[in-house]
N, C-alpha and C positions, 0 to 999 in steps of 0.2 A: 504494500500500500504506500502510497504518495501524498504529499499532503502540497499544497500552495497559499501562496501568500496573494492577497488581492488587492493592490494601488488606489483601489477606492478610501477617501476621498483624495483627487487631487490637490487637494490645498492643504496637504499635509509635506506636502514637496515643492518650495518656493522656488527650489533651481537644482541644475546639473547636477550639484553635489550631494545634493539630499537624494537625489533618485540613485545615480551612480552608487551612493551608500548602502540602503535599503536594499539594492537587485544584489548588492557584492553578499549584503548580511545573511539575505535569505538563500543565496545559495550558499554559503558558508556555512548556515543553520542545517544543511541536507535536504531544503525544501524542494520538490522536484518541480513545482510550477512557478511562475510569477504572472500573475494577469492582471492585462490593464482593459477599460472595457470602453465606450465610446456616446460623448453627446457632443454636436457639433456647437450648439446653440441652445441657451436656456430659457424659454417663453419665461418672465417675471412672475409670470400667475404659478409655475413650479417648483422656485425657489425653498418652499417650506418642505419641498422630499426632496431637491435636489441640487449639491453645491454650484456654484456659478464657473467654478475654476474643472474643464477638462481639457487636459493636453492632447493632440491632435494622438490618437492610437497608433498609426505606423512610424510616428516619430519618434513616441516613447518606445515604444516593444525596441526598434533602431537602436537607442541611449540604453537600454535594459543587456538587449545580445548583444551590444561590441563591446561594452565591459565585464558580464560573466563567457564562463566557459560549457558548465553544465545544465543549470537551469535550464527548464525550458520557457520560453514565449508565448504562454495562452490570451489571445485575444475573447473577452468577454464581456461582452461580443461586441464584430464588428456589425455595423447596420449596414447591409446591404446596399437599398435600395438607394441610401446616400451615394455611392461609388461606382461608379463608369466601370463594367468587370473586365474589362482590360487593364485599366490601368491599376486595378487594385491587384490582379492579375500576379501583373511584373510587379509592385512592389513586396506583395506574398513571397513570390517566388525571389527574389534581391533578398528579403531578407533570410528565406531559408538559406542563400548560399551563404548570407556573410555568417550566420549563427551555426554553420556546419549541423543544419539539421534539427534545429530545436522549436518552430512553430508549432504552434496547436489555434486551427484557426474557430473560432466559436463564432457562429454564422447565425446574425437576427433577423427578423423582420423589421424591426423596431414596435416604438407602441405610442410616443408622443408624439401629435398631431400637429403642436403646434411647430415644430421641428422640421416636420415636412413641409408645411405649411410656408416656411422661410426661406428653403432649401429650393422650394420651386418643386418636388415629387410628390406627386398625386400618391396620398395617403390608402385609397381605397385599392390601389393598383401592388402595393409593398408587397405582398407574397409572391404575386405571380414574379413580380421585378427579382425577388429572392430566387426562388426558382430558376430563373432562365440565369442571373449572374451566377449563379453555382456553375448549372451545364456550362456555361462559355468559359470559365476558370478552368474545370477541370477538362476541355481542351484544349484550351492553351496548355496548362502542363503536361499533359499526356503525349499529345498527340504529336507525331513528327511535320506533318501538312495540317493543322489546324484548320477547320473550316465550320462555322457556324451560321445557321440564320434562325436569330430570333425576333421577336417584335421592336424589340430595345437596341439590340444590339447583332451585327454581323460582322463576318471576316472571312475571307477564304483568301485562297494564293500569299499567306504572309511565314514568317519567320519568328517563335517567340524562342528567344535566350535573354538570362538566363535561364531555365529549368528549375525547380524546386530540386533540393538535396532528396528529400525522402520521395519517391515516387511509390506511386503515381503519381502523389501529390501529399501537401500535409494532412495529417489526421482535420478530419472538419465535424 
């Protein structure tokens, strides 16, 4: 059994050194996870369940894996339907390389409205938008000729490298 440590809240971490610390501590502790989870934007009306301060998720997990060596990177959770799945895509897969293999991707729908609502992504539409960014993720990583057509998003005749370390792809 494994146990992990969870970055919630961010304003327990005012800078570099406090996170750099924390990731170094808990893996140092034997914690086999560290998760960080994901709000781009906090509607004022949500402030009473939720801090105002979240660090952008691929940035931090980024700052978490280039300073441990073991730990692994659990995103919890990234929100989908916020993220173009290409390009979350490549930065999944970037950071499976830099971390020699330590992501663990936790994949939402999301659930605040008002978030989408700002973002410009049609709330009602989030699942399916989950869905179909999954499928086009896990061809990009898989596949040698990548080729996708979904309502959101399409691709054929392209090249994705880097590749994720764990294949097919990270645990999701």
């Amino acid at each position: 059994m494994q146990f992990g440590v969870n970055l919630y809240t961010h304003d327990r971490y005012p800078d570099a050194s406090s996170v750099h610390g924390i990731a170094r501590l808990a893996e140092d502790l034997g914690f086999g996870t560290i998760a960080v989870g994901e709000h781009v934007i906090v509607p004022r009306g949500h402030l009473d369940v939720l801090p105002s301060r979240w660090y952008d998720p691929l940035v931090l997990a980024t700052a978490i894996g280039t300073v441990t060596t073991r730990i692994n990177v659990f995103f919890s959770i990234l929100v989908l339907p916020y993220h173009h799945p290409v390009r979350l895509a490549k930065a999944i897969a970037t950071l499976d390389v830099l971390t020699a293999g330590r992501v663990i991707l936790g994949a939402g729908a999301g659930w605040l409205k008002g978030e989408f609502d700002v973002l410009g992504v049609p709330f009602d539409e989030r699942g399916r938008r989950l869905d179909e960014s999954l499928a086009a993720m896990k061809e990009l990583w898989s596949s040698d000729e990548p080729a996708f057509q979904g309502r959101w998003v399409e691709f054929q005749d392209v090249a994705f490298d880097p590749r994720p370390v764990q294949q097919p792809h990270p645990p999701i």
